[in-house]
N, C-alpha and C positions, 0 to 999 in steps of 0.2 A: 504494500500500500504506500501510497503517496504521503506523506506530512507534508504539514504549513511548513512552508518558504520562508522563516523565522530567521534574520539575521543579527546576531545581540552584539556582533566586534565593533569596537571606537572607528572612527573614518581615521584617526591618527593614531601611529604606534611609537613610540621613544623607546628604546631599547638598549639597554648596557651591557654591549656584549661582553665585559669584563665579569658583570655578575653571574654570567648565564654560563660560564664556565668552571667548574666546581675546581678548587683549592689544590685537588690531589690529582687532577687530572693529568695523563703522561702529555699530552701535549703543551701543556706549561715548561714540561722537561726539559719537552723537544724545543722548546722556542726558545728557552734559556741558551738551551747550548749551540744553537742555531745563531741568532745575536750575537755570544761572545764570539763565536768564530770570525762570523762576519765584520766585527771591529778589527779583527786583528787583521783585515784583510782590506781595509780603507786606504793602504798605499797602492796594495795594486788594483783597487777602482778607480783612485784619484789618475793613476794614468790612462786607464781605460774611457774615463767619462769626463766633460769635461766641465770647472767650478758650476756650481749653481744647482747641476741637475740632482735632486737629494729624493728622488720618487723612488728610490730602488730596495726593492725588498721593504717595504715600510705596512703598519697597516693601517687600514683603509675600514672603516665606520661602515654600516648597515646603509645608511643613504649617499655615500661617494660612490662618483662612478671610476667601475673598474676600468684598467689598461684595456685600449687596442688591441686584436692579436698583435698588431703591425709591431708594436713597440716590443717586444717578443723578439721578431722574425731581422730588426733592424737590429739590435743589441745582439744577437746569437753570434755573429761573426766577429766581431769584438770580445765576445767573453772568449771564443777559441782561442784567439791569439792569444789571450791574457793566463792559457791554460789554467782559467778559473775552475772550471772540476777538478783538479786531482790537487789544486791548493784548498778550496773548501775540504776537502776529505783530510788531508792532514793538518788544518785549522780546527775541525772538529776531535779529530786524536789528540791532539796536545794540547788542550785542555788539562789541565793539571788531577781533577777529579774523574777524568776518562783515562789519563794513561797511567793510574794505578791502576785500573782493570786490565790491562794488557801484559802478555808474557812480553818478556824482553830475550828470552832463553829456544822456545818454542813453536816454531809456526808449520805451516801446511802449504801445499801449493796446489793448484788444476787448473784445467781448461775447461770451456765450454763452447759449444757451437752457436752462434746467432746469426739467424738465418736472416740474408738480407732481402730488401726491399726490391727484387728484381725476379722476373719470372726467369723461367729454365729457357723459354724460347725466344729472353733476351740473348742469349750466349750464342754469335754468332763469330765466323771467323772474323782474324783481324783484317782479312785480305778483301774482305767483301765477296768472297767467291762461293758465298753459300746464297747470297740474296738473289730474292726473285727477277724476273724483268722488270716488274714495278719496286725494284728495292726494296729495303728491308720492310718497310711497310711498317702502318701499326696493326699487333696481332696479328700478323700475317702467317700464315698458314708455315708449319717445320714437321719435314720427318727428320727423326734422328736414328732412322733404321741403317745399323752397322757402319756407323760414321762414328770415326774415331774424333772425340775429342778432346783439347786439353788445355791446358790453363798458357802452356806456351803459346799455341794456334788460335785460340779462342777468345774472346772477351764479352763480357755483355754489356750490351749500349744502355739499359737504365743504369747499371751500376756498374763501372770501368773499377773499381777497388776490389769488389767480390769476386772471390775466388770457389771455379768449382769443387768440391771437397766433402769427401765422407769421414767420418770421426772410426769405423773399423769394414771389415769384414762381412757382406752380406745385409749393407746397407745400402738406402739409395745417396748417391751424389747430390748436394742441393750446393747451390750460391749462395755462401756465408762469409763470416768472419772468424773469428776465434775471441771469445772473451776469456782472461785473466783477472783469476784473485789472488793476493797472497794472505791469508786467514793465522795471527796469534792462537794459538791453542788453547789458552787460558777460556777464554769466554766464546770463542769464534766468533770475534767483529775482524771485519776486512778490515785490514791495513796498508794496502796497497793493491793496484788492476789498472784495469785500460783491455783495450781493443788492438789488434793487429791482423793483417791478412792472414788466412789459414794455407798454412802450409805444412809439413811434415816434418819441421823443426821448429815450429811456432812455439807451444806451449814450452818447450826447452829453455826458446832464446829468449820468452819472456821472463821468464822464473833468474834468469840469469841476469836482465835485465830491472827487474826488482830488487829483486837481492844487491847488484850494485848502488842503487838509491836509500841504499839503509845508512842512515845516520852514523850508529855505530858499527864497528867492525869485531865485535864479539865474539864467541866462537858460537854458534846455537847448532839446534836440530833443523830438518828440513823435512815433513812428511811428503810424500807424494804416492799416486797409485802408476800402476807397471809400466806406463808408458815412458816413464823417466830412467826406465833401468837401463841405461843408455851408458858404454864404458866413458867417453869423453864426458857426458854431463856431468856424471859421476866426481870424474877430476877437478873438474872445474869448479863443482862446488867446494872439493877437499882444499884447492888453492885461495876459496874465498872465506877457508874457517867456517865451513857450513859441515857436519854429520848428515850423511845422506840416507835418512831415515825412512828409504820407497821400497813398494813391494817388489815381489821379485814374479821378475816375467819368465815363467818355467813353461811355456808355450813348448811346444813339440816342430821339431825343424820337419820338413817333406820326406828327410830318412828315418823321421820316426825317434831322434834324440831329443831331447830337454835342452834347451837353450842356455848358455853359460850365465848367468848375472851376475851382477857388477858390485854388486854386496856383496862386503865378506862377512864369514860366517863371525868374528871377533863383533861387527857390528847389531849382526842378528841376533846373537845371543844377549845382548845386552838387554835388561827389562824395558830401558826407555823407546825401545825401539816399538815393543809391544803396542807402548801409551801411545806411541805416535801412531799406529797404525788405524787407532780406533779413534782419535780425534779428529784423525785429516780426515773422516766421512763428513765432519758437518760443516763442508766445505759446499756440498751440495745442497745444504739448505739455503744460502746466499745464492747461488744459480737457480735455486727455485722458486725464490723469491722474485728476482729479478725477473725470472720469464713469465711466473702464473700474476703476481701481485703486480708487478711493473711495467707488465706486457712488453717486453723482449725478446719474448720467445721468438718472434718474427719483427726484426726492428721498422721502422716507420721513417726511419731516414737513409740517407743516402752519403756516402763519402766515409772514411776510413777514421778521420778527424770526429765530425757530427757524431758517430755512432761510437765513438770511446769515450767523448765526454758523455752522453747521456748514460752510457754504462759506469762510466766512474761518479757522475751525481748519483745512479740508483745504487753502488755501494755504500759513500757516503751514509742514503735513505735506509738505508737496511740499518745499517747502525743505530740512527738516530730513532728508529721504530722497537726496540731493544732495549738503549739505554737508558731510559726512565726503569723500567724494572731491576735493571742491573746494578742499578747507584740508589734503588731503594734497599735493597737486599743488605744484611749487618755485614758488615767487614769481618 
């Protein structure tokens, strides 16, 4: 049944968004430590923008009106330069009450797949020698029946950065990138990542290339899973004072032998190797955050740059979705 068309609300509303937010809420946390970051980070806005403009990151009352996209899409290339994501993410770690939480001893490493913004039937030769009579056309019709193709011969016209690439064995080839984290073992917040083309040294040369941006030169552990049992990575961590704490790739060769690994047994037996074994899994909870909760699973931009900042702001955001319970928790 129908009811009277009763309406009892004021024509005017005044609203304190400040009251409407309860005391204990984590996002007071997250905005706390969002702010301090952000202060420490006013040299490299002041180059980036210039006097006057103070709209950034500010907030904004129930009745102001919000930003343009435009003003978005015009500051985006600017903040790349300024490689403001990966200085946000270590503005928010060094915070003094964040980086007790963090192992200084213990971290983890992986890769993950993200798949880019480009169809399979972008991926055309470089030479133009696969295009119709009417050239490549949009959507234009591709067999790719027994046509060899490959990242040397090939490239795709939405996305020239992606590279074609399967992460193993009896999976399909898609047009991605490779994201990298490097995850503290203590609590597993990312403390380091980015984006790089996939290739079949990527996740190596990045782990290697984290690890060089560490602050200190300590000795620590290194977890990682089998893909890193690689005899050169191996070294190369042992010359950077890294324990290369990865599982062991005992895969069977074509004659039917177990493949040699790059861990010695002096390492194995060691109990920390254990702990590191079972920590470095929640490594995939940060990748699965970023793909189901930050939709990356399949990213929405284009370019090798665009798609590692927004990967390194959603590690960052993983932290900061965390941290309010983690600095509630008794020391």
């Amino acid at each position: 049944m129908r009811g009277l068309d009763e309406r009892t609300g004021s024509l005017f509303s005044y609203v304190d968004l400040e009251a409407r937010v309860r005391r204990d809420h984590p996002l007071r946390t997250i905005r706390e430590i969002v702010n301090t970051a952000l202060v420490e980070m006013d040299g490299d806005f002041a180059v980036l923008y210039p006097p006057g403009l103070g709209r950034w990151f500010v907030g904004l009352g129930v009745d102001e009106p919000a930003w343009d996209h435009s003003s978005f899409t015009k500051n985006r290339d600017r903040l790349l330069e300024g490689e403001i994501a990966a200085k946000f993410l270590r503005a928010v770690l060094a915070q003094p009450r964040v980086k007790r939480l963090l192992s200084s001893d213990h971290f983890s490493v992986d890769g993950t797949l993200i798949e880019a913004w480009a169809s399979i039937k972008s991926f055309r030769r470089k030479d133009g020698g696969d295009n119709g009579p009417d050239g490549a056309g949009r959507n234009a019709e591709r067999g790719f029946h027994k046509e060899k193709r490959s990242n040397d011969t090939h490239q795709s016209t939405s996305d020239p950065e992606a590279r074609l690439y399967k992460k193993g064995d009896g999976q399909p080839a898609r047009l991605c990138y490779l994201g990298h984290a490097l995850m503290e073992n203590r609590h597993g917040l990312a403390v380091d990542g980015g984006i790089t083309q996939a290739t079949g040294t990527g996740e190596r040369d990045a782990a290697l290339a984290m690890l060089d941006r560490r602050p200190s030169r300590r000795r620590i552990t290194l977890g990682a899973d089998k893909a890193y049992d690689v005899r050169q990575f191996v070294k190369d961590l042992r010359e950077r004072k890294v324990t290369p704490h990865i599982a062991i790739d005992g895969h069977l060769s074509k004659t039917g032998k177990p493949r040699v690994t790059a861990i010695d047994d002096r390492t194995k037996r060691h109990p920390g190797y254990d702990v590191s074994q079972r920590c470095r899994k929640r490594i995939e909870e940060v990748f699965g955050w970023i793909k189901a909760s930050a939709g990356m699973a399949k990213v929405k931009l284009r370019g090798c740059a665009r798609v590692n900042a927004a990967f390194t702001l959603n590690l960052a955001a993983y932290n900061l979705i965390r941290l309010p319970k983690l600095l509630a928790a008794p020391a």
